[in-house]
C-alpha positions in Angstrom: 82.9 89.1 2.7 83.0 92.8 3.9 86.4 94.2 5.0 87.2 94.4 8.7 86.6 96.9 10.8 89.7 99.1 12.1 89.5 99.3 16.0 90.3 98.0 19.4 91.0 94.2 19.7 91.4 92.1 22.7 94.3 89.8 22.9 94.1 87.5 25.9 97.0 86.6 28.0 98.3 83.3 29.4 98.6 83.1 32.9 102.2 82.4 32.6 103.2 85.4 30.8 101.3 88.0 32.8 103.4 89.4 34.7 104.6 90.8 31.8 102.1 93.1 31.8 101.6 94.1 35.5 99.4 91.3 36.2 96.9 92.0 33.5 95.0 88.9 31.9 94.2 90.9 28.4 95.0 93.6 26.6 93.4 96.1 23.9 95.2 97.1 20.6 94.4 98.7 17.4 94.4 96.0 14.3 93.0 94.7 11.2 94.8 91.6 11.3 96.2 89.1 13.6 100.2 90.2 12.5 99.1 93.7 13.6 98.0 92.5 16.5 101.0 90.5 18.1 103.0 93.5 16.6 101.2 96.0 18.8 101.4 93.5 22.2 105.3 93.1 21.1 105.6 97.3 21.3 103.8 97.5 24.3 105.9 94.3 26.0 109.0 93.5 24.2 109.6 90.5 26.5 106.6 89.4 26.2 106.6 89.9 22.4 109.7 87.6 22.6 108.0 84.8 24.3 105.3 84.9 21.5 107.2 85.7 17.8 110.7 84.9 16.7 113.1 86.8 15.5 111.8 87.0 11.6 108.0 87.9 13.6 107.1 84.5 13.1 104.9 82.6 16.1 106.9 80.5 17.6 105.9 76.8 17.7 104.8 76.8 21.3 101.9 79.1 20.7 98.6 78.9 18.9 96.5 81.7 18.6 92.4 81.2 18.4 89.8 83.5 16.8 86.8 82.5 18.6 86.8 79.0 18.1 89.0 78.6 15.5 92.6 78.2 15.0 94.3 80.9 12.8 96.4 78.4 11.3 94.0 76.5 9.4 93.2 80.0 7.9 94.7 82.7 6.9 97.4 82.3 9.6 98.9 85.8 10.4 96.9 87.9 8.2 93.7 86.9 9.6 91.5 89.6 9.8 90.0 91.0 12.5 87.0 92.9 12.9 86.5 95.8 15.9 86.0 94.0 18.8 86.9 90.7 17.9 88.7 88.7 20.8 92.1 86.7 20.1 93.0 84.1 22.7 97.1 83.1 22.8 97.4 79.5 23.7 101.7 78.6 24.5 103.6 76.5 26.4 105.7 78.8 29.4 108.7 77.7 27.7 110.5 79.4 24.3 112.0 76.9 21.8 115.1 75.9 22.6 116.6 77.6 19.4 115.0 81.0 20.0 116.2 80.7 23.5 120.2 80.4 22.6 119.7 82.7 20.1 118.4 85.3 23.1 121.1 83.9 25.5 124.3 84.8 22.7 122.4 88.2 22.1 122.3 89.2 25.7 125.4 88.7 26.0 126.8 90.8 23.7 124.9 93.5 25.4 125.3 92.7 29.1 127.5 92.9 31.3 128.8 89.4 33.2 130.2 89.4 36.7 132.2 86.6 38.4 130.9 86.2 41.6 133.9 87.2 43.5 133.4 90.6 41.6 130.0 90.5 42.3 130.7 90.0 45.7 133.6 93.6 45.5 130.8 95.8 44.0 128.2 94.5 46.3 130.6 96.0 49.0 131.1 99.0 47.2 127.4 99.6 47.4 126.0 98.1 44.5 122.5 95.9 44.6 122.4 92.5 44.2 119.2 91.0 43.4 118.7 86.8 44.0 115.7 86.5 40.8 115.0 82.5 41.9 112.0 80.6 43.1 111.6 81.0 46.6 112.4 77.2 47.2 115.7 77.6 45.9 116.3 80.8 48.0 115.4 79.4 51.0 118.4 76.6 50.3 120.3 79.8 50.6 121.1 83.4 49.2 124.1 85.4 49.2 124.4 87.6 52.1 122.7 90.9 51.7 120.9 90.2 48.6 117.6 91.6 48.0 115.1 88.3 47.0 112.9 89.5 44.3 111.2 86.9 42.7 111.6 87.0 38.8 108.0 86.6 38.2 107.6 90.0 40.0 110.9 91.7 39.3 109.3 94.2 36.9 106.1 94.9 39.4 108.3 96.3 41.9 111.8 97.3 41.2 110.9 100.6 41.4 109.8 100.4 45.0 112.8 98.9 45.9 115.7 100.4 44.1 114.3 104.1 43.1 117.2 105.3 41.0 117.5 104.1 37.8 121.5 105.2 37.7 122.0 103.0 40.6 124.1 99.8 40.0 122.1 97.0 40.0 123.2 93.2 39.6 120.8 89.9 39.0 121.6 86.3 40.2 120.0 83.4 39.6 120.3 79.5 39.9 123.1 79.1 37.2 123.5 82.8 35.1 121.5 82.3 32.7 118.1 83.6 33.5 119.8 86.3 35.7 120.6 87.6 31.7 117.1 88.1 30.7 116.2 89.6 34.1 119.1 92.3 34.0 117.8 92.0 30.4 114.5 93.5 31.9 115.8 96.5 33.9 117.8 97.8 30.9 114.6 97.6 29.0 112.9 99.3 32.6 115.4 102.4 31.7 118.2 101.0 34.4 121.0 101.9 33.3 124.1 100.5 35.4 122.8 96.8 35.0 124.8 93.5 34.9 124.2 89.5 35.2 126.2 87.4 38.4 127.8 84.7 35.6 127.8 81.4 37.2 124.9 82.3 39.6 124.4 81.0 43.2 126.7 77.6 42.3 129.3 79.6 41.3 129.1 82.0 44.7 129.0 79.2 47.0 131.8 77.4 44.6 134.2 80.7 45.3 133.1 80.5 49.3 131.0 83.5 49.1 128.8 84.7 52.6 125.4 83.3 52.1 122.8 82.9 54.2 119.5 81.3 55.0 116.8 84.1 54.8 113.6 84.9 56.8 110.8 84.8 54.5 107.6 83.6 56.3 106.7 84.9 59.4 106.0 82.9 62.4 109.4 81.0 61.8 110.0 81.3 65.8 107.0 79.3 66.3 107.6 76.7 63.6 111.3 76.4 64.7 113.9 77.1 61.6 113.8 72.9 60.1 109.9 73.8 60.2 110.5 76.9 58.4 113.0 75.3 55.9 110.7 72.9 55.3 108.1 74.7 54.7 109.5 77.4 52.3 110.8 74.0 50.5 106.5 72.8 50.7 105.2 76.0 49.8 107.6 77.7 47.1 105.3 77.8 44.5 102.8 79.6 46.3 105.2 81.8 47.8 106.4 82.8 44.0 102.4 84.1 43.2 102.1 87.8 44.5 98.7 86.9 45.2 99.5 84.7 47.9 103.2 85.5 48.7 104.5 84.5 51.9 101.2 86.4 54.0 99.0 84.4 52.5 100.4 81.4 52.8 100.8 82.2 56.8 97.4 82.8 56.9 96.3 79.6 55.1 98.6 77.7 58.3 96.7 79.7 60.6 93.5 78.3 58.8 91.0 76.0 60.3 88.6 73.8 57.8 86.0 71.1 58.9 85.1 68.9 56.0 82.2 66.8 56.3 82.4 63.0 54.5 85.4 61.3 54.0 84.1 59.7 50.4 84.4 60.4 46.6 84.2 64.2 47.0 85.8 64.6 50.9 89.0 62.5 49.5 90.1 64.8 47.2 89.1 68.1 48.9 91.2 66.9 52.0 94.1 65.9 50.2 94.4 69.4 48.2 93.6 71.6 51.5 96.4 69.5 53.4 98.7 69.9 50.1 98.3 73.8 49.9 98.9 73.8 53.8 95.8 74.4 55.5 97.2 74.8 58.8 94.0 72.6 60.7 91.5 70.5 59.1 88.8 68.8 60.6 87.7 65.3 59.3 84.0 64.2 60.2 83.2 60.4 59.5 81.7 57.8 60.8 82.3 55.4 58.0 84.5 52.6 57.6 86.5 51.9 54.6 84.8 49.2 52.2 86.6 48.2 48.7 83.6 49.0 47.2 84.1 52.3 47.3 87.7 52.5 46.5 86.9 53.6 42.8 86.3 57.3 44.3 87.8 57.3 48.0 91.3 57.9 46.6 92.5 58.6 50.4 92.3 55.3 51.2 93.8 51.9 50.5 93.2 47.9 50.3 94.5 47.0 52.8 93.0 49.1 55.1 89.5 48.0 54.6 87.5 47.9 57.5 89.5 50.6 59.6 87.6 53.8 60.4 88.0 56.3 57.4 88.6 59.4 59.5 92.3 57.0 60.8 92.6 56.1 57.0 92.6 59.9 55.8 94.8 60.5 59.0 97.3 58.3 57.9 97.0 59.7 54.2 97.5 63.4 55.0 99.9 62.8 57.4 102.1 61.1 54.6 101.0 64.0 52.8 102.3 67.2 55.0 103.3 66.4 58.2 103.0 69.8 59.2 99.3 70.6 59.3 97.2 69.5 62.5 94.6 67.2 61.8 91.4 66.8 64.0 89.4 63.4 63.8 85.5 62.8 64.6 84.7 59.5 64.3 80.8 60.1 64.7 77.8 60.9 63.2 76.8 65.0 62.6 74.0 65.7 64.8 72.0 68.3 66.5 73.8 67.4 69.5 77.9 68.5 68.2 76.9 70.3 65.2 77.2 73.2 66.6 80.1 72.9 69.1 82.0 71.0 65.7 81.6 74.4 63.2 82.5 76.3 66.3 86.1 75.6 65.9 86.2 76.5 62.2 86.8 79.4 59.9 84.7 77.6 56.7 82.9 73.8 56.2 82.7 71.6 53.1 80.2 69.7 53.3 81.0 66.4 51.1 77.8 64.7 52.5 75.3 63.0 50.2 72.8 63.1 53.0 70.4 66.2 53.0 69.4 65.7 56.6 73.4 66.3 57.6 73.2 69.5 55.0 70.6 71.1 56.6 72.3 70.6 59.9 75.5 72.0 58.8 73.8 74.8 57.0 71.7 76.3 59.6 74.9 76.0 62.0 76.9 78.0 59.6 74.4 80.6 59.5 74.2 81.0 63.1 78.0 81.1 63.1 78.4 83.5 59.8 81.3 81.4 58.2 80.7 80.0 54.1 79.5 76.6 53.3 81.3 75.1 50.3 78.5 72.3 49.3 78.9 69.8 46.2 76.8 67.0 45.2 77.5 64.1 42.4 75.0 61.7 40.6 76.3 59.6 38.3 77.9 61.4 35.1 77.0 64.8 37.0 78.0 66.9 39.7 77.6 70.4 40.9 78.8 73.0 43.5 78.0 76.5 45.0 79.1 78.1 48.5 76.0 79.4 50.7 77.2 82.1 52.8 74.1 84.8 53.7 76.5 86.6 55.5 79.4 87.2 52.3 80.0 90.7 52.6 80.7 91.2 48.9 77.5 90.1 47.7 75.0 88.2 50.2 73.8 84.8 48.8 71.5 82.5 49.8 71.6 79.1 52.2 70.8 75.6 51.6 67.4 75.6 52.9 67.0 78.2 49.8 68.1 75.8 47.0 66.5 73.4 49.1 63.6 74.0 51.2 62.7 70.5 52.1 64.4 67.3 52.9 63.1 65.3 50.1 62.8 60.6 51.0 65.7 59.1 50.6 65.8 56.8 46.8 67.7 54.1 45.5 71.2 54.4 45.3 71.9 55.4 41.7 76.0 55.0 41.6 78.5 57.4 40.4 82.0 57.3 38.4 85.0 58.0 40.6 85.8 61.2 38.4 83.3 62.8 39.0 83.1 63.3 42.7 87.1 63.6 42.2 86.6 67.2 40.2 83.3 68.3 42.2 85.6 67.8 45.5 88.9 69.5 43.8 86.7 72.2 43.0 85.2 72.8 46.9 88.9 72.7 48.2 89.4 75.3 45.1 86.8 77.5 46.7 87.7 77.2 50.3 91.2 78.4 49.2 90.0 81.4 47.3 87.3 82.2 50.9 90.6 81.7 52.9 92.4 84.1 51.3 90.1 86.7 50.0 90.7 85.8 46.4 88.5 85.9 42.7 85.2 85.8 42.8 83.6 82.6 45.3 80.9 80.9 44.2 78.3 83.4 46.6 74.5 82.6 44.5 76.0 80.8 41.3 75.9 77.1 41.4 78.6 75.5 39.1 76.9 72.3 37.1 79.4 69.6 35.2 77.7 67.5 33.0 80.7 64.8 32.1 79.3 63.0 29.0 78.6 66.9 28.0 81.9 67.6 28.7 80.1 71.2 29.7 80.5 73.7 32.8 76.7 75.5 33.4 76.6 77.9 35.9 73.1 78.8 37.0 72.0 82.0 39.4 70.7 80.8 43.1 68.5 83.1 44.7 68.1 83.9 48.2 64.3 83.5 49.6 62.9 86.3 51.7 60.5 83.8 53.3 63.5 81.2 54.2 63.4 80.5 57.7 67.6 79.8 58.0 68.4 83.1 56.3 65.1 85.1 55.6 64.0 87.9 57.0 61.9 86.4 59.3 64.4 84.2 60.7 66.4 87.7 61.7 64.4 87.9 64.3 63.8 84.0 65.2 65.6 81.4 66.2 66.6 80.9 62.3 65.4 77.3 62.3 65.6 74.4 64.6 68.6 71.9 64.9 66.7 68.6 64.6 67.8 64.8 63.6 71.0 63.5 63.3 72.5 62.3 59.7 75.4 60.2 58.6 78.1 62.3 56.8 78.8 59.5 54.5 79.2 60.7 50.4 78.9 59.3 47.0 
């Protein structure tokens, strides 16, 4: 076996961890083996190095570490070696052993300073800044009055903005005291050098009568009314917490509109997730009735309410859901006749129909109103999904009528497990959230293929056609196709 190679090595991140390093889902480091590696990420992130080794540079047991395909400790564990360009993926749990994480608590505080909160509360007044480090659900159950609300998943990303000079006094709360440690932990590390930790966190400053208060931190609360607002910090917390999405994008996912087309295997699913993530109006087209036999994907619906129409059964369901989203019913067929006056009214479609005659319908009224088309499709064991959106200003792709030009006869029903229209659906409301909010990379002229017996993802390229009369260049100057027939938005 020849000896490695001495150069740059990838070490890939969990999501969980990379804040750590401003955000970043990698990083490059010089090694020949798999203990230089980690030793390099733990020099260029100490916390992050904590999260990962133990205190003897051990891994800790939540994390695995794979070469390729292989996991280094059926090998030559540590001292793998590693060859110039060789890619190391880090596999862990979010959480460190409980042992390690003691041991961390007992050395922090030897290091840190601890305030009670009525102490806290003296310096605050004296002109010192107190940062609340907790989820944004917990803040908006209150925070002490005056505090800055700095989510600890971001702290590091932008301190600096906020509190410029590093000899300023600076103090951390959190929940209980104890992850307030390993944020004030962070700014000493940052080069802060006045830092402490609020001992007995929020609990204890209510407990001592402290001033708190229950902050702003959506817009729009004026118009939701402050229970709406509570609630809805409460709802969306988690989303709030991602600086991707913060508290702007989750406004502008209320202020969303979304019609979804087919209220079967794959329309079940997508609904329920856009209602979940607090898609502020969806639009539910169906002119189906609930039948048991279909209750092995339709996860929206219930037993007992076979026979009702399935655009009042998902009402029902994702009102239970979040009461706080609007919800628009159609309890008819798509057609040439309200196609157009239904996508109107919308910012993006999914089209959960198994019928190509309602696709085509859909996707030429899209088109004509420049807004992306999220399609899927399942058969059987497989399913697959792509967005068609000529208009995507990132990267123009092509429509339906590209991938397919002609509405083929309809065939015998071939049947389909419930899974698989669950995932293909999960993954359309997946991509109408990213569209919404401007996020990754949509699927624009890649169609997504899940072969479940495979267990395999295949993504293949889809072209746009020059000659396509939806989205061609001919059709720039046309009437870019004619609406025509009328189709049943029913899915499998």
């Amino acid at each position: 076996m020849s000896e490695p190679l001495s150069g740059k090595i990838t070490l890939r991140i969990p999501a969980a961890f990379r804040s750590q390093l401003g955000g970043a889902g990698q990083i490059l480091v010089d090694a020949t083996n798999v203990a230089q590696a980690l030793a390099a990420l733990a020099e260029s992130a100490p916390e992050l190095g904590q999260r990962i080794l133990g205190d003897d540079g051990s891994l800790l047991p939540t994390v695995t570490l794979y070469l390729g395909t292989d996991d280094i400790r059926y090998g030559q564990g540590l001292l793998t070696p590693l060859r110039a360009g060789a890619v190391v993926d880090i596999v862990c749990l979010a959480s460190d052993g409980a042992s390690s994480r003691e041991r961390r608590i007992a050395r922090l505080r030897t290091v840190l300073a601890e305030y009670s909160p009525i102490e806290a509360r003296r310096r605050q007044t004296a002109g010192a800044v107190l940062i609340d480090v907790r989820e944004m659900d917990e803040v908006a159950r209150g925070s002490p009055t005056g505090a800055i609300r700095l989510n600890r998943g971001f702290l590091e990303l932008r301190i600096e903005a906020i509190v410029a000079d590093y000899e300023q006094p600076i103090m951390t709360l959190c929940s209980n005291g104890i992850a307030s440690l390993f944020a004030a932990d962070s700014l000493q590390r940052m080069g802060y050098r006045q830092v402490a930790s609020v001992a007995g966190g929020f609990a204890g400053w209510k407990a001592e009568g402290l001033p708190y208060e229950f902050p702003r931190l959506m817009n729009g609360e004026e118009r939701r009314g402050s229970k709406r607002q509570q609630q809805d910090l409460e709802r969306y917390g988690e989303h709030l917490a991602i600086p991707e999405i913060g508290a702007a994008g989750q406004e502008k996912l209320l202020a969303s509109k979304v019609l979804l087309i087919g209220l079967g295997g794959l329309g079940c699913p997508a609904a329920l997730y856009l209602a979940a993530a607090g898609v502020g109006t969806l639009g539910i087209v169906d002119e189906g009735r609930v039948a048991r036999r279909n209750l092995q994907r339709e996860i929206l619906h219930t037993d007992r309410r076979t026979g009702q129409m399935k655009v009042d059964s998902a009402r029902a369901s994702l009102s239970a859901l979040n009461p706080g989203i609007q919800i628009n019913s159609y309890a008819e067929p798509l057609s040439a006749a309200n196609v157009a006056a239904l996508v109107a009214d919308y910012d993006l479609v999914i089209d959960c129909s198994s019928a190509f005659a309602a696709s085509h319908l859909l996707n030429e009224s899209c088109i004509r109103h420049g807004i992306p088309n999220v399609h899927g499709a399942v058969d059987k064991f497989a399913g697959q999904l792509t967005v068609f959106w000529p208009k995507y200003a990132g990267r123009p792709g092509p429509c339906y009528r590209c991938l397919y030009p002609d509405t083929p006869p309809s065939g015998p029903e071939t049947g389909v497990m419930g899974f698989v229209p669950g995932l293909i659906g999960l993954l359309e409301a997946v991509e109408a959230i990213k569209l919404l909010l401007g996020l990754g990379d949509p699927l624009v002229g890649r169609l997504l293929r899940y072969d479940a017996l495979d267990g395999r993802f295949v993504e293949r390229a889809v072209y746009r056609d020059p000659a396509c009369r939806c989205c061609g260049t001919a059709a720039a100057t046309s009437s870019k196709g004619t609406l025509s027939a009328s189709a049943t938005p029913t899915d499998g």
